[in-house]
Structures are given as C-alpha cells and as structure tokens.
C-alpha positions as CSV (number, residue, x, y, z in Angstrom):
1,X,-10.3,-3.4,36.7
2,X,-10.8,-4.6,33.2
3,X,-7.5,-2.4,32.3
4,X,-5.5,-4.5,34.5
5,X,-6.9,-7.8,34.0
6,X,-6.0,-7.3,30.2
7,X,-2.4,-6.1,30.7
8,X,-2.2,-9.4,33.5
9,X,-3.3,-11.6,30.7
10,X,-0.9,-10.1,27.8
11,X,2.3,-10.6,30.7
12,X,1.3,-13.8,31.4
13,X,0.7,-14.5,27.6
14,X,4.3,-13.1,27.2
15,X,6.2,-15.2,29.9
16,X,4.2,-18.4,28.3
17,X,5.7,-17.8,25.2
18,X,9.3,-17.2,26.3
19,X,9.1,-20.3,28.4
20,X,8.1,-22.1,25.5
21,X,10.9,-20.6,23.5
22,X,13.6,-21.6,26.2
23,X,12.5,-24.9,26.8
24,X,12.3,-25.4,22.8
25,X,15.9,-23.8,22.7
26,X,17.0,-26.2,25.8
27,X,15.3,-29.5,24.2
28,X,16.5,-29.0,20.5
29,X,20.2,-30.0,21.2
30,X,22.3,-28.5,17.8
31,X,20.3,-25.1,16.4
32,X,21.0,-24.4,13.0
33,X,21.3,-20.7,11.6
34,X,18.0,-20.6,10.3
35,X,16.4,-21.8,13.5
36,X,18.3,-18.6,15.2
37,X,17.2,-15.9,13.1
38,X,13.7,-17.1,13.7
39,X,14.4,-17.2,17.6
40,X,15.7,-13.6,17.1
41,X,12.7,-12.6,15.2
42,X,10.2,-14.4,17.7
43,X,12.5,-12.2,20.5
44,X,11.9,-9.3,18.9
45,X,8.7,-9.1,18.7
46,X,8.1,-10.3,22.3
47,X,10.6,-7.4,23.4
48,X,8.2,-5.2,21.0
49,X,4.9,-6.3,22.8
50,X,6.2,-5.9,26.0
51,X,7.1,-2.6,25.6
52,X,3.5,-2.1,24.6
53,X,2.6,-3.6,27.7
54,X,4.9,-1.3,29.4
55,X,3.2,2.0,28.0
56,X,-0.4,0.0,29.0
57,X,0.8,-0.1,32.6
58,X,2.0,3.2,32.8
59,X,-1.3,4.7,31.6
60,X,-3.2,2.3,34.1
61,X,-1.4,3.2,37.1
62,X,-1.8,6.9,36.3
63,X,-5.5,6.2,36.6
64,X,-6.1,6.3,33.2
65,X,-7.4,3.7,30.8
66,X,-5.1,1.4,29.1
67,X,-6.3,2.2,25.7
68,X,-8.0,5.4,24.7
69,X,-9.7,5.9,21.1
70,X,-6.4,7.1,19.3
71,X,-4.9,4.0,20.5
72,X,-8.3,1.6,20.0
73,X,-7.8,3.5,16.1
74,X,-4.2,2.6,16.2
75,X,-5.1,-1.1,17.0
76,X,-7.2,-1.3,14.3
77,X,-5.2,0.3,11.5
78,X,-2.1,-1.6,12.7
79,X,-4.0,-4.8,12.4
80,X,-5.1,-3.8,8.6
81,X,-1.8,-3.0,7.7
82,X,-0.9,-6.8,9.3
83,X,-3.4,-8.5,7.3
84,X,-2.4,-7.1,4.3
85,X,1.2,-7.6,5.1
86,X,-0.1,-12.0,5.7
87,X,-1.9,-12.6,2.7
88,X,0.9,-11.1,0.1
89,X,3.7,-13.0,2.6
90,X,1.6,-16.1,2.0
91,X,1.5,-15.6,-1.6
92,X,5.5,-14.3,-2.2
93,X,7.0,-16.1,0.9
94,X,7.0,-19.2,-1.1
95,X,7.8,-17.5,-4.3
96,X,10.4,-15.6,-2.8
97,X,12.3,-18.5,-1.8
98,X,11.9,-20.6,-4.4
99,X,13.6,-17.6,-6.7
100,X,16.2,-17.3,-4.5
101,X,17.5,-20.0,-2.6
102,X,15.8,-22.8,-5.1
103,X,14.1,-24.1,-2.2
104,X,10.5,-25.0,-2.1
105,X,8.8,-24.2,1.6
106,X,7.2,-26.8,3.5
107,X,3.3,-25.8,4.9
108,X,4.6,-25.6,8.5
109,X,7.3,-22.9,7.1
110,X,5.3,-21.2,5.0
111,X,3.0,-20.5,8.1
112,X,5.9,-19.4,10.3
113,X,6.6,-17.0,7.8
114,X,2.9,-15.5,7.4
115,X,2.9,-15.1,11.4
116,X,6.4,-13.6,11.8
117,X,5.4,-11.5,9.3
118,X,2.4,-10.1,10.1
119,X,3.7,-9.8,13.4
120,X,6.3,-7.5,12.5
121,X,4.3,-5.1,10.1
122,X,1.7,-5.3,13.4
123,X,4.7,-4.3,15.8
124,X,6.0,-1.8,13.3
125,X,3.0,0.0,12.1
126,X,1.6,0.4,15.8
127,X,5.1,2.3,17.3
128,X,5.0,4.6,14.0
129,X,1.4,5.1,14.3
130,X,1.4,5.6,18.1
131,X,4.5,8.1,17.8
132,X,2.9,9.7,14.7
133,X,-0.4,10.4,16.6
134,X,-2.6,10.5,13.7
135,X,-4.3,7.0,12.8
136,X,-7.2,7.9,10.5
C-alpha cells in the first residue's frame, strides 16, 4: 500500500508541475529563446521522472515492491552524484557565464541553474546506474 501511495504522489507531483508549466507558457504572452530551452530542459526531466514512475508501477503491479535495495542504493548514489553536480554549478554557473556571454546572473537564475542541474546529473546518473546494475 505504501508502494502505491508513493508512485500516486510522484504522478500527481508530475501533473502539478506540467500544469504549472502550461499555464506559465499560456500566461507569459512572447517566450524568448532562453525561456524555451529551460522549458525543454524542465520537459525533460519530467519525461525522465515519469519514466521512473513507469518502471515503479510496473514492479508494483507485479506484486513486487516499488524499490528494492539495489534501487534504494541507486537512489542514494544518484543523489551524491546530484549534490556534487549543485554546489560546483553554483560556483561555475555564474563564472561560466560571465566568461562567456559577459553576462552576470541574477540570484533567481543562478538558482534555476543549480536545480536544472542537479536534476539532470540526478536523472542521468540513476538510468546509468539502474541499467549498469552495480551501485556500490
């Protein structure tokens, strides 16, 4: 029961933030290119978590728990690997722009870039690990 209250909570977690997404996209009026790829990036890893989700429900309506160890080990690793991956993005996000495009991020950017991110690496590092098998 616990199994599928948690993969109930992560769907509706999911649809939340795509409604939130569509109405932003509906109430902005003119998107500028920027503002797209961090749609697409948001979309991405929404698509990414779902399919987590996905591989949850299959394992519960087989009978079986939605996470075992390997994947509670896989979890845990994958959220290292995420932390990591937010405190150097916090420290070269900035850094990285200001090289670059010779302009200096505001605080709310700097945080979107931390959580998409970390995000990513998370996403990324839990299909490789979870394919790989091997999380120790």
């Amino acid at each position: 029961m616990k199994d599928k209250i948690g993969v109930v909570v992560g769907i509706g977690i999911a649809a939340m933030v795509l409604a939130t997404l569509s109405l932003y996209v509906i109430s902005v009026g003119n998107i500028e290119l920027n503002e797209i790829t961090l749609i697409g990036i948001v979309l991405i890893l929404i698509t990414s978590a779902m399919y987590i989700l996905w591989d949850r429900i299959k394992n519960v309506k087989k009978g079986l728990p939605a996470k075992d160890e390997r994947l509670i080990l896989t979890n845990y690793k994958a959220g290292y690997y995420a932390f990591i991956a937010a405190m150097w993005s916090a420290v070269f996000g900035p850094l990285f722009f200001e090289i670059l495009f010779d302009y200096e991020l505001p605080g709310s950017r700097v945080t979107a870039v931390v959580v998409l991110v970390s995000g990513f690496v998370f996403i990324a590092s839990y299909l490789y690990l979870s394919r790989k098998g091997d999380a120790k």
